[in-house]
N, C-alpha and C positions, 0 to 999 in steps of 0.2 A: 281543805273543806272546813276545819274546824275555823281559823281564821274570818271566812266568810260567814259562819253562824253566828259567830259574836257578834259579827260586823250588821248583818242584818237586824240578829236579835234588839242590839243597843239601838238602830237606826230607828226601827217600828216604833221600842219604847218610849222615845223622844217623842217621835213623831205622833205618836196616838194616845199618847200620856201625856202630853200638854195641853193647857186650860186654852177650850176651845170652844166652839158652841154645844158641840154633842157631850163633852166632859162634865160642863158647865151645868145644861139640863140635866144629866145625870145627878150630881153633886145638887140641884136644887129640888130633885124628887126627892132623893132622900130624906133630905131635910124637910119636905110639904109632908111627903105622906110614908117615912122610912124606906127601909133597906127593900124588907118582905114586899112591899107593896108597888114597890117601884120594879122588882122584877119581869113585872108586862113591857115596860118601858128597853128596861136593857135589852129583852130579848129580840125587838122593834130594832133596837139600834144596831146588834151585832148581823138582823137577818140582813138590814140596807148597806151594811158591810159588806156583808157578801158578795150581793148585788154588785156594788162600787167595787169590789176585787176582779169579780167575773168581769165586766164588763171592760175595767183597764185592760186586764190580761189579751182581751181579743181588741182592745184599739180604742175603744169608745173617748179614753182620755188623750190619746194622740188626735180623736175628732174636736173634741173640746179647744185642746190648746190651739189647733191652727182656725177654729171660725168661730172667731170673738163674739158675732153677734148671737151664736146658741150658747155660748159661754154665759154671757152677759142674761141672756131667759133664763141659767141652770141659776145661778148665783142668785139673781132678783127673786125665786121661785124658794130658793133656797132661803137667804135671809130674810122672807115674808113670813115664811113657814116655821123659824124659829122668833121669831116677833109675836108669832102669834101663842107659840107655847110659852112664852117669856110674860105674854099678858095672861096665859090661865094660870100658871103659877104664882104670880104677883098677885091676883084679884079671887083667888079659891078659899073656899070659905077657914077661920081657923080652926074651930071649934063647932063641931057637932053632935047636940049628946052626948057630949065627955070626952068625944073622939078626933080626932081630926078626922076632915072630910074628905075621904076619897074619889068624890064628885067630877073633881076637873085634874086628878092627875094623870097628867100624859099615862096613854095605854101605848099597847103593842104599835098600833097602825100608825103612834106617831114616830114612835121610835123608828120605825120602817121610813116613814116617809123624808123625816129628818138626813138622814145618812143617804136617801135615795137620790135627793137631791143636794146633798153637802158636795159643792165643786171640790175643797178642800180635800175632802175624803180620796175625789179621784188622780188630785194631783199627788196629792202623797203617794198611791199605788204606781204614779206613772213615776216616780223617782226611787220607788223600790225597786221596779222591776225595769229600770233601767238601768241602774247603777248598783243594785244587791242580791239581784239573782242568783240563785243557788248553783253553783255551775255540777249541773248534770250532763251527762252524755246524751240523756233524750233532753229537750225543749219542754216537750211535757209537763217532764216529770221536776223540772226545774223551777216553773213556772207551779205546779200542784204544791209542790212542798214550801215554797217561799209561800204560797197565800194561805197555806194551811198554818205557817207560823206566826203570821200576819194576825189571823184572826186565834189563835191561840192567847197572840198579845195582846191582844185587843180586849179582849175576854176578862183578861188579868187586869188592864188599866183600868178596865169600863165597872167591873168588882169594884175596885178599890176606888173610884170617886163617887159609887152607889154609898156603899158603904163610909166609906168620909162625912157626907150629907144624914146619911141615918145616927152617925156620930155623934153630930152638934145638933141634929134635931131636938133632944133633951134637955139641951140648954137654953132653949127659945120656948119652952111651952108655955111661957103666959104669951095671951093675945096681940100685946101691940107688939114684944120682940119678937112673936113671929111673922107678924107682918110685915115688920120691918127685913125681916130675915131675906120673907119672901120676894119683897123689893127690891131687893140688893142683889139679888141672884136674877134676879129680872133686868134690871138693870148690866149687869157683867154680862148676860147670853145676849144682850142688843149693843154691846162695848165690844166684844167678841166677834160681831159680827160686821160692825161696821169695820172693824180691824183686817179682818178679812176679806173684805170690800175694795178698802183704802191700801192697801198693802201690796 
């Protein structure tokens, strides 16, 4: 069993710790509007996690892979949706009254919607819980506890690229390096995406 933990543990990390579209938005909230402020957003990203867990677990990503054409609507649906968060971070305003503007930073609902529709998100669960399943005696309980570590992980990666972004926000506070900032990060979530597209 321990064996299998590691094996799972290391597997998720990879997998949901690498620079991706939802990592990505994460890592460029922090940096728009910090750490504290971007937490609507993770909490948007970790509940459509969920979601993309429960729904592999009962099949929905076995529906996916075999009929290309609702594939092809999740993905389209999917990389519009961060195209679109890619343009309110790149065009949100810098400077507000002293402050940065909280105006157009991704909230809960997109973090939700983001991960709702991240095909990626569902393919990684369908190679979890295909290949790293917690071997239990109940099906269950096997299936409970590998997604409960799942989003443990998740949790921890999704932290630490919030936090990464609220990091180097302070080194960008005059106006044009953070515009610049914000471009660049807009740029990488629509790089990310075609990548995942193309791939």
């Amino acid at each position: 069993m321990t064996e299998a933990f590691l094996s799972l543990l290391v597997t998720t990390t990879l997998l949901l710790g690498s620079p991706g579209p939802a990592t990505l938005t994460l890592a460029a909230t922090g940096a728009t509007v910090g750490f504290k402020r971007g937490c609507p957003f993770l909490l948007g990203i970790l509940s459509g996690l969920a979601v993309a867990i429960t729904a592999t677990a009962i099949g929905l990503a076995s529906l996916l892979t075999q009929m290309a054409q609702l594939r092809t609507v999740a993905q389209s649906g999917g990389a519009l949706y961060i195209v679109y968060l890619a343009f309110r971070i790149a065009t949100s305003p810098v400077i507000v009254n002293g402050e940065n503007s909280i105006l157009n930073a991704p909230r809960f609902r997109d973090g939700f919607i983001l991960n709702l529709l991240n095909v990626k998100a569902y393919a990684v669960f369908l190679a979890v819980f295909s290949g790293f399943l917690l071997p239990f005696d109940s099906v269950a309980a096997g299936y409970t506890v590998t997604a409960a570590i799942c989003i443990v992980v998740a949790t921890l990666v999704d932290l630490i690229w919030l936090w990464l972004g609220g990091a180097i926000r302070s080194l960008f506070m005059a106006p044009r390096a953070a515009r610049a900032l914000r471009v660049v990060f807009a740029l990488l979530m629509v790089l990310s995406v075609a990548i995942v597209l193309l791939g």
